[in-house]
Phi, psi and omega in degrees: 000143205264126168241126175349128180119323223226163212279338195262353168298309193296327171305298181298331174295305191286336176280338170288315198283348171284291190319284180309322181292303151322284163314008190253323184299324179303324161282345157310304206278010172264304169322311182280335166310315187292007208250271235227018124348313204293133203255108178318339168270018184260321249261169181291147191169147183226138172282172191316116184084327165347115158316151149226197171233335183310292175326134146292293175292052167028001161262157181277283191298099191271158195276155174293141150336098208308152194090000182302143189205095155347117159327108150114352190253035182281071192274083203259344193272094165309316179282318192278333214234339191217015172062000176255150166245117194047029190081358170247153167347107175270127174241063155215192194260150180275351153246171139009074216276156173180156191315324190302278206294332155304328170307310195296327179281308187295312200287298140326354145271005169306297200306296223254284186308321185293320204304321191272306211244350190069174180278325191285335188097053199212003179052028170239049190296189180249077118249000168255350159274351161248033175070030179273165181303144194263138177271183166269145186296127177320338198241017178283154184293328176301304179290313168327305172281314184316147176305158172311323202258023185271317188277331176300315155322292173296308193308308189323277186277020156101176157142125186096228163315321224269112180281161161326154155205031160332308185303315201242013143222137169304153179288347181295331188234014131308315213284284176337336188254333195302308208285327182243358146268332134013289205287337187286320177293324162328279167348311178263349191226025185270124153232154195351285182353314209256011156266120166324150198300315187308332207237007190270310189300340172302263176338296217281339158339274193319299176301348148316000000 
């Protein structure tokens, strides 16, 4: 038998005082871990529409600061964001005309346009051969003349039947669908004159 005092007393000793000395810090960082459990999907929060008390006008969902202005929605370009120039209509591009933004214009009016308006811009899309209201033709003299910044206007806001499509096309590729129904108008009202000289012996081939 091992008695205090003696080298297997002194082993036994130094391994409790080891011991203690290891437990005591782990049970501190064991209180504080269960301490900070709480999960951010635990955390005070309020769902949608949801009362609160915190507010004086009692709702959790608060209106932004007046003047609040989205990262990135800083819009001042009056001609790219609002179709206008000095408050009147524009009728030219707020960029640039090029091959790239008609394509880019044909291809998004494919998408968006087409189902109501046709490919041609003749307002016989096929949800208007299944009786939806017919839009008016692009090559009516009324549209023919209006300014560039008349169709960009309508694609934002809307008119008549014809709902927005702010959300779901950007103004970069409003202006860009604007350009090529331009080109669709053209397109249909074009004679020999208004073909470059490299593309006329080509045509006049053909009609041969």
């Amino acid at each position: 038998m091992t008695e205090a005092g003696t080298p297997g007393g002194k082993v036994g000793g130094w391994w409790a005082a080891t011991v203690a000395r290891l437990v005591s810090p782990l049970a501190v960082c064991a209180v504080v871990l269960v301490g900070c459990t709480q999960q951010m999907a635990e955390q005070p929060r309020c769902g949608p529409l949801e009362q609160s008390a915190f507010f004086d006008d009692g709702r959790c969902a608060q209106r932004p600061v007046e003047g609040t202005v989205a990262r990135g929605d800083l819009r001042l370009d009056e001609h790219l964001y609002a179709g206008k120039v000095d408050g009147q209509v524009a009728d030219t591009l707020p960029f640039p005309l090029t091959r790239q933004l008609l394509e880019r214009g044909q291809e998004r009016f494919n998408i968006y346009c087409t189902p109501c308006h046709d490919y041609l811009g003749s307002g016989q899309g096929m949800i208007v051969r299944r009786g939806f209201s017919p839009p008016p033709s692009f090559h009516l003299d009324r549209l023919r003349q209006a300014p560039l910044g008349h169709f960009f206007e309508v694609i934002t806001n809307g008119y008549g039947a014809m709902p927005d499509y702010r959300k779901q096309v950007p103004a970069h590729d409003r202006w860009a669908i604007a350009a090529y129904i331009r080109a669709l108008q053209l397109s249909q009202h074009a004679t020999l004159a208004d073909v470059p000289d490299e593309a006329k012996a080509q045509l006049q081939g053909e009609r041969q």
